[in-house]
C-alpha positions as CSV (number, residue, x, y, z in Angstrom):
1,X,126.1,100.6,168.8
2,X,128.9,103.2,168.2
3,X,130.8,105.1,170.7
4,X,131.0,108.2,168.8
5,X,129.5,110.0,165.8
6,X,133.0,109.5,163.7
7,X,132.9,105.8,164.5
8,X,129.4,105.8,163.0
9,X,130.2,107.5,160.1
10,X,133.4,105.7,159.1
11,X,131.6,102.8,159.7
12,X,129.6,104.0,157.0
13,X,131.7,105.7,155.0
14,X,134.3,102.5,154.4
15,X,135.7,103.7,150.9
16,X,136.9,107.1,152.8
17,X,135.2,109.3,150.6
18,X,133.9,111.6,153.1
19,X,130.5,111.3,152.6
20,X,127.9,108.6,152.9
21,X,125.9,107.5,149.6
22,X,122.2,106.4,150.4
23,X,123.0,103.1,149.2
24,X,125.6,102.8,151.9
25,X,123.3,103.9,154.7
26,X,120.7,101.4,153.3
27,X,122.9,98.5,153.1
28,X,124.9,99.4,156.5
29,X,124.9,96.7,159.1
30,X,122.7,99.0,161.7
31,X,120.0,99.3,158.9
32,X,119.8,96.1,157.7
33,X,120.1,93.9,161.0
34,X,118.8,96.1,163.4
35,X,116.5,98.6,162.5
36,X,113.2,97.4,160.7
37,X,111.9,99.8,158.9
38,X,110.5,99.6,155.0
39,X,112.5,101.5,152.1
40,X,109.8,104.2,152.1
41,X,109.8,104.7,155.5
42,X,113.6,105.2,154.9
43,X,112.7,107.5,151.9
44,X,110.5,109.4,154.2
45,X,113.1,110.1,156.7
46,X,115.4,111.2,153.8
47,X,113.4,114.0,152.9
48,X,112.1,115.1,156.0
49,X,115.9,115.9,156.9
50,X,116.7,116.9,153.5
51,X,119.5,114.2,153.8
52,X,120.1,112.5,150.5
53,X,119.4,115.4,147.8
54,X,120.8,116.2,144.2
55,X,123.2,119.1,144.8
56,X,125.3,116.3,147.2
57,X,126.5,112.9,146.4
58,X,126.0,112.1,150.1
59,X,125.7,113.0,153.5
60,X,128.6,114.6,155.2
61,X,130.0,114.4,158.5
62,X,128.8,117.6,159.8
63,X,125.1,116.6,159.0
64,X,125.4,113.0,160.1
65,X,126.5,114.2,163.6
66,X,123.5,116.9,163.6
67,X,121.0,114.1,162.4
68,X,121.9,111.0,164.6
69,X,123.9,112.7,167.3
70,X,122.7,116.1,168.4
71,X,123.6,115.7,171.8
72,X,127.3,115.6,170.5
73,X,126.7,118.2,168.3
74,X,127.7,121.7,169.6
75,X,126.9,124.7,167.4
76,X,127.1,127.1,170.7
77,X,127.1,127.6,174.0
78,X,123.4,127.9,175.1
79,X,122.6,130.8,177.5
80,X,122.6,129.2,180.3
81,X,126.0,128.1,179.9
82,X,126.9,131.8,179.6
83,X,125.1,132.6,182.7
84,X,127.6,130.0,184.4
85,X,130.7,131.3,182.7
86,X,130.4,134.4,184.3
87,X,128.3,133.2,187.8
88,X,132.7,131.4,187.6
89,X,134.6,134.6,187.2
90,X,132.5,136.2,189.9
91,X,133.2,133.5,192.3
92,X,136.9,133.1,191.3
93,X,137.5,137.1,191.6
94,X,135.6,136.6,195.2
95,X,138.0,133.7,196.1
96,X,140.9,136.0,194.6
97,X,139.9,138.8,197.0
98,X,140.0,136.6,199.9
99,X,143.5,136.0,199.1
C-alpha cells in the first residue's frame, strides 16, 4: 500500500492540515476500495484507540504512526538493544587492546 507511515498520512491528510478528519479516513481510497468493513465497525475501532475524539479535530501524525505502523514507531530503545550497545563497546575496547 504505502511505503512509509508519512506517505500514508499525507495521502490522507491532502489539504495539509496536519491532521486527519474521520471523514477523510472514511472516504480514503484504502477504506473505501480495499478494506470492507461496516461504519460501526469503523466507529468501533475509533474508540477502542481513542482516535477520533472531541478535544482534537483529527488524528495526528504521531498517533497515526503508533496506530497503523508500530513497527516504525520507536519510542525507545528496548532492553535488549541496550544489552547490545554495550556487549559493542566491550568488544570494540577488546579489539582496541589488541592493537
Amino acid at each position: 500500500m504505502y511505503s512509509c507511515a508519512e506517505h500514508a498520512f499525507a495521502a490522507l491528510d491532502f489539504t495539509g492540515l496536519g491532521y486527519v478528519t474521520k471523514e477523510s479516513f472514511l472516504n480514503s481510497n484504502v477504506v473505501t476500495r480495499k478494506l470492507k468493513f461496516t461504519v460501526e465497525e469503523y466507529e468501533t475501532f475509533f474508540k477502542s484507540y481513542n482516535m477520533f475524539n472531541e478535544q482534537t479535530p483529527g488524528i495526528i501524525l504521531d498517533n497515526f504512526k503508533k496506530i497503523f505502523f508500530p513497527k516504525m514507531y520507536l519510542v525507545g530503545e528496548d532492553r535488549d538493544d541496550d544489552e547490545d550497545l554495550k556487549a559493542k563497546e566491550v568488544r570494540n575496547q577488546m579489539d582496541s587492546a589488541k592493537d
